[in-house]
DOMILO-424179 format. One record per residue: residue in three letters; x, y, z of N, C-alpha, C, O in turn. Coordinates in steps of 0.05 Angstrom, whole numbers, padded with zeros to 5 digits, always signed. Layout:
// DOMILO-424179
ALAXYZXYZXYZXYZ/...
// end
This chain:
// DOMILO-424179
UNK+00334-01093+00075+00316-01075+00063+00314-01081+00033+00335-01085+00021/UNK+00290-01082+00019+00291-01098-00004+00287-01065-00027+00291-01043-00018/UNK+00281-01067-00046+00278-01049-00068+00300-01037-00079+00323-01045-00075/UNK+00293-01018-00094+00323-01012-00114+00324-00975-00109+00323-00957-00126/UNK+00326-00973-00078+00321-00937-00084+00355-00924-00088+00375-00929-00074/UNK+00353-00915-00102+00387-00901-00106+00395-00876-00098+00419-00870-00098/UNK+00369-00853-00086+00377-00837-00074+00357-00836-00044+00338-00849-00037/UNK+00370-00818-00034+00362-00813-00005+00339-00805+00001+00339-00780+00000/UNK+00319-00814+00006+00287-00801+00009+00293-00780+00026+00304-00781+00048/UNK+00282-00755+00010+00287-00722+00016+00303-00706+00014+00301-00682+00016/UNK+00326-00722+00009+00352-00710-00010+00369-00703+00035+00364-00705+00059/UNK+00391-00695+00013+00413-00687+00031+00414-00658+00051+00420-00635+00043/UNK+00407-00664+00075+00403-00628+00081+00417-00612+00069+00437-00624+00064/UNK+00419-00582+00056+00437-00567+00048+00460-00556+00054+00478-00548+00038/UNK+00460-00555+00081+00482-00550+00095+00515-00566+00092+00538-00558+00092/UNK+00499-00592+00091+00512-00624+00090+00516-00622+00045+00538-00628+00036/UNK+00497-00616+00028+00506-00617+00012+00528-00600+00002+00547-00608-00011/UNK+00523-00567+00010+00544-00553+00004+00572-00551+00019+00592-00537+00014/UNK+00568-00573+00043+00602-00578+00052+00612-00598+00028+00635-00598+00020/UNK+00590-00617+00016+00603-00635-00004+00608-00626-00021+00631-00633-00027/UNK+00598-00609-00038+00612-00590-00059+00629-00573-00053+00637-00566-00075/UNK+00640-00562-00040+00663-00556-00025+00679-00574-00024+00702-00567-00022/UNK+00675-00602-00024+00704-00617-00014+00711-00629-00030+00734-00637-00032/UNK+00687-00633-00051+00700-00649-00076+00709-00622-00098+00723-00628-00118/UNK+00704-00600-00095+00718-00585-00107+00755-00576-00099+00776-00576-00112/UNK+00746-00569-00064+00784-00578-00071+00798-00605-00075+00822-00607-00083/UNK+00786-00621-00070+00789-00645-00084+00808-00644-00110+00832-00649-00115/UNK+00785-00636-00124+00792-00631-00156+00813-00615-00157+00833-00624-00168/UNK+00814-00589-00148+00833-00570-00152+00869-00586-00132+00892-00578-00130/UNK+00864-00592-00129+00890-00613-00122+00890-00628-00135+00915-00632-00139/UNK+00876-00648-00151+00880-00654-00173+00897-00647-00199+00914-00658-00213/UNK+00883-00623-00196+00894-00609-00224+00917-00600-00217+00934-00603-00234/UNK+00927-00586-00191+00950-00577-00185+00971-00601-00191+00992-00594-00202/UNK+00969-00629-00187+00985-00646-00183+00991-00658-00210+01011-00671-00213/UNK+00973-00654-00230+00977-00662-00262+00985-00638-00270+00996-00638-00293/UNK+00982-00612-00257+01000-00603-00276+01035-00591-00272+01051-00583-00289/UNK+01036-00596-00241+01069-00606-00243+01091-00625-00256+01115-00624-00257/UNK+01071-00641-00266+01079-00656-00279+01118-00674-00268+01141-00673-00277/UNK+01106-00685-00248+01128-00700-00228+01138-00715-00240+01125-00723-00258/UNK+01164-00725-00237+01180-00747-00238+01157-00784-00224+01136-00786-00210/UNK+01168-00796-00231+01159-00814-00222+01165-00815-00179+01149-00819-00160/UNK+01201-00807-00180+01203-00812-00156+01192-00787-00137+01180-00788-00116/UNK+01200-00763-00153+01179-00743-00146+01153-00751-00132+01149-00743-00109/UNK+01138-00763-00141+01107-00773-00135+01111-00783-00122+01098-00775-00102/UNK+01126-00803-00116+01127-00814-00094+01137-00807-00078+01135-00824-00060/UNK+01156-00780-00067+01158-00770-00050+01138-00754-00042+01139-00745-00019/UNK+01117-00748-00057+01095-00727-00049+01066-00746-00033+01050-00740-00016/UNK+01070-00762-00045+01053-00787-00027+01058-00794-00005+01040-00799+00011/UNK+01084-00795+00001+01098-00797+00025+01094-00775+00043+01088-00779+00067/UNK+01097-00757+00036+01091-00725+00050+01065-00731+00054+01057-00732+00077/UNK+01052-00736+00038+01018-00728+00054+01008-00750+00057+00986-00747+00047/UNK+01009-00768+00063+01013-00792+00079+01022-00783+00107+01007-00783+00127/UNK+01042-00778+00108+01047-00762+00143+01029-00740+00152+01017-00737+00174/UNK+01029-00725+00129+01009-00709+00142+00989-00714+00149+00981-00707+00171/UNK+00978-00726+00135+00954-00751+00144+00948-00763+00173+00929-00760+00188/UNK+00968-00778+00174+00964-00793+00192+00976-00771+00212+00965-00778+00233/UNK+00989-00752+00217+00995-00731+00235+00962-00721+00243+00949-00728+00263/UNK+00953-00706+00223+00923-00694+00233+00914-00721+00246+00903-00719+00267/UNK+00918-00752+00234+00890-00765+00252+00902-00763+00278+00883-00756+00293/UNK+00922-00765+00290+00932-00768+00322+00927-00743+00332+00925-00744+00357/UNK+00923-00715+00322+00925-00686+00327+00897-00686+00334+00889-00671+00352/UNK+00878-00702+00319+00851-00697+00325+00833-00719+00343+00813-00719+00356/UNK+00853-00738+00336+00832-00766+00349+00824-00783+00337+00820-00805+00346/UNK+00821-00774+00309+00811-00790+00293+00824-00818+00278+00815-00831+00258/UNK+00853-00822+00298+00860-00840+00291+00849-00868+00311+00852-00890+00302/UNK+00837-00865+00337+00816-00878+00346+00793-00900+00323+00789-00922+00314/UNK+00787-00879+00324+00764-00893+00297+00772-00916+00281+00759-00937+00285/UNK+00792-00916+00263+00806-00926+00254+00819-00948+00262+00824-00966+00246/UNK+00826-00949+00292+00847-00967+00301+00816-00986+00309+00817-01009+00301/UNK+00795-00979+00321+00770-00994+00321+00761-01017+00300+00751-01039+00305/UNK+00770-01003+00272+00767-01014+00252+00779-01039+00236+00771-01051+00216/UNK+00806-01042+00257+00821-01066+00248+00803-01090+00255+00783-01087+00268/UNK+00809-01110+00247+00788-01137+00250+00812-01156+00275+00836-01159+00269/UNK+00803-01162+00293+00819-01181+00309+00832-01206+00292+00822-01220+00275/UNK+00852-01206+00300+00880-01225+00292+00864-01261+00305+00855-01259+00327/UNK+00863-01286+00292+00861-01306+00305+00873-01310+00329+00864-01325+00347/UNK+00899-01294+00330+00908-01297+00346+00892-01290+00381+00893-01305+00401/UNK+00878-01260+00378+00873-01245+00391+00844-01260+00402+00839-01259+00426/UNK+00831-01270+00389+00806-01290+00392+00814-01309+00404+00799-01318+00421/UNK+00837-01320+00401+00839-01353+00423+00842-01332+00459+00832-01333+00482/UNK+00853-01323+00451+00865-01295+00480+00837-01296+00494+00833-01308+00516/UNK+00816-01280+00478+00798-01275+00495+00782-01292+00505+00769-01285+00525/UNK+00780-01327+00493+00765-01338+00508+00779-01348+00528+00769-01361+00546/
// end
């Protein structure tokens, strides 16, 4: 598709925009929660660690770790296999 358009011809339904402002607002507000604890270094990295599991806990709780596993790119290995 050639040309230089940068937004979406007709914009974003509203429904779909006000879940996005919603999400980048708690977004932010976890942000701010996390700068202003003001963690240790190893601290942080224990808190990455935590939600990192949690993370990956919701994708198996929902499915959505499917998707994902789709997304890996086959190994050379896995290509000589299939022919």
């Amino acid at each position: 598709m050639e040309g230089d358009t940068t937004e979406i011809p007709g914009g974003l339904p509203s429904a779909y925009q006000k879940a996005l402002g919603q999400r980048e607002q708690k977004i932010q507000i976890w942000q701010k929660a996390e700068r202003k604890v003001h963690l240790m270094k190893d601290q942080r990295k224990q808190l990455q660690v935590l939600v990192d599991n949690k993370f990956y806990e919701w994708l198996i709780n929902t499915g959505h770790h499917q998707q994902l596993d789709r997304l890996v790119l086959p190994t050379a290995d896995s290509k000589q296999a299939a022919r």
